[in-house]
Legacy VTK file of the C-alpha trace (Angstrom):
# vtk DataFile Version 3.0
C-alpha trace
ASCII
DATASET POLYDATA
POINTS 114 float
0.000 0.000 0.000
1.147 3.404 -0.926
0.393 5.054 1.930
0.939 2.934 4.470
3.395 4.329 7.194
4.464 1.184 8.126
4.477 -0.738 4.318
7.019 2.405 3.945
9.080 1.638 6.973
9.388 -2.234 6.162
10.588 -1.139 2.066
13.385 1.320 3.744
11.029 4.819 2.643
10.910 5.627 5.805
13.443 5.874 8.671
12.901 3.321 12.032
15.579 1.765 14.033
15.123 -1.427 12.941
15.548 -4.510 15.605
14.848 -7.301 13.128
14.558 -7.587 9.508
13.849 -10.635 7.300
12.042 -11.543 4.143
8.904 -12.066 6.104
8.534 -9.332 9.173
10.393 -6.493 10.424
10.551 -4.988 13.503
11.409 -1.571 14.874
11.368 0.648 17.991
8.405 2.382 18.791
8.652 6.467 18.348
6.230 6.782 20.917
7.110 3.985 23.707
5.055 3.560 26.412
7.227 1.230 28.337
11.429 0.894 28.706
11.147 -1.670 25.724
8.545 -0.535 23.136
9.086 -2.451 19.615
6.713 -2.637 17.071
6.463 -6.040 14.766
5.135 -6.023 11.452
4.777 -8.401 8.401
6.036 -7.088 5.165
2.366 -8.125 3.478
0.185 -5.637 4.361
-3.096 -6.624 6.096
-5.325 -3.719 7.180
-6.047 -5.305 10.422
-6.646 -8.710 12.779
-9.835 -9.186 10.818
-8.550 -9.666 7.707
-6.166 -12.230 7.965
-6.442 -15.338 6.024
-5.220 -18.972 6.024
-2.646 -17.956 3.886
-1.170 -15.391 6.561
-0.999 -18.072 9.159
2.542 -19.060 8.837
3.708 -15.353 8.481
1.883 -14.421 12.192
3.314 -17.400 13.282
6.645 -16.658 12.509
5.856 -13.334 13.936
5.285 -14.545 17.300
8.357 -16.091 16.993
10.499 -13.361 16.195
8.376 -11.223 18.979
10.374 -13.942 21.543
13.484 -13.774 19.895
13.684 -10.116 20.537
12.477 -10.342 23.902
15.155 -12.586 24.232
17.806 -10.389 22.696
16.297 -7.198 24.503
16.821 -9.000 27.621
13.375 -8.730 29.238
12.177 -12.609 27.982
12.811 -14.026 31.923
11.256 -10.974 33.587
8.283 -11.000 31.193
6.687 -8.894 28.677
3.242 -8.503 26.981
2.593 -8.913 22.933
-0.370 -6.643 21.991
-2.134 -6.324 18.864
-4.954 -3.939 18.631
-8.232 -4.187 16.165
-10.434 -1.527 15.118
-11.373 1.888 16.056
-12.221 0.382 19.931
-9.056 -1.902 20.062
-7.165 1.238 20.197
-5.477 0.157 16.536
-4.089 3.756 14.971
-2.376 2.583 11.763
-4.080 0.209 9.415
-1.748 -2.518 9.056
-1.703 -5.519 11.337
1.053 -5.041 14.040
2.088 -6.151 17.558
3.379 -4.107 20.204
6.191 -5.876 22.283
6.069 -3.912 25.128
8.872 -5.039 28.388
11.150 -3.497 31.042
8.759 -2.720 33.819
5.701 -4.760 35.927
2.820 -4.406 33.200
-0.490 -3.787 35.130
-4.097 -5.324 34.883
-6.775 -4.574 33.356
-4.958 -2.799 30.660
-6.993 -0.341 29.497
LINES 1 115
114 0 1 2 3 4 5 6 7 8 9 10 11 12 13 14 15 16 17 18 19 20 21 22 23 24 25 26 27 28 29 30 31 32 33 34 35 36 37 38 39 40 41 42 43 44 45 46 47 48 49 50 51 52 53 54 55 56 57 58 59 60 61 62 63 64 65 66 67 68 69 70 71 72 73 74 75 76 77 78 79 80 81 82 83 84 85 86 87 88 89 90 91 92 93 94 95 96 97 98 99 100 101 102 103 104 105 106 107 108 109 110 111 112 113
């Protein structure tokens, strides 16, 4: 997509301090943490949101979730624990149409979220 902030990031368009980068999903430091570790992960395929994934996604998110531990792992918070978010819709709190995960580490989280 065009004019997708984060399509942009993933082809290089736009700046991000990248944290992962492979042929399937990149990952890159949120510009607007709200937490001591604040990465967002993307897949390069852009999906407007949760609701329209499709089987054919499903071994893209999974790799996703994969990577999200990896860097958890690398940024050192994996043993104190962290929390993977993804928002959908308007109500979810989602702010840029293109399916994404928050890993989000380096302090207690609290409950309810939101």
């Amino acid at each position: 997509m065009a004019e997708c902030a984060f399509c942009k990031i993933a082809s290089g368009e736009l700046p991000a301090t990248k944290v992962h980068d492979d042929d399937v999903v990149v990952a890159f430091r949120d510009i607007n943490a709200r937490a001591p570790t604040h990465i967002l992960i993307i897949p390069r395929k852009h999906v407007a949101s949760l609701n329209n994934l499709s089987r054919e996604d499903d071994a893209a998110m999974g790799h996703l979730v994969r990577v999200a531990t990896q860097i958890a792992q690398q940024e050192g918070i994996a043993d104190t624990g962290y929390r993977l978010v993804a928002n959908c819709g308007n109500d979810g709190g989602q702010s840029v149409d293109h399916v994404h995960f928050h890993l989000l580490g380096g302090r207690a989280m609290t409950w309810p979220p939101g």
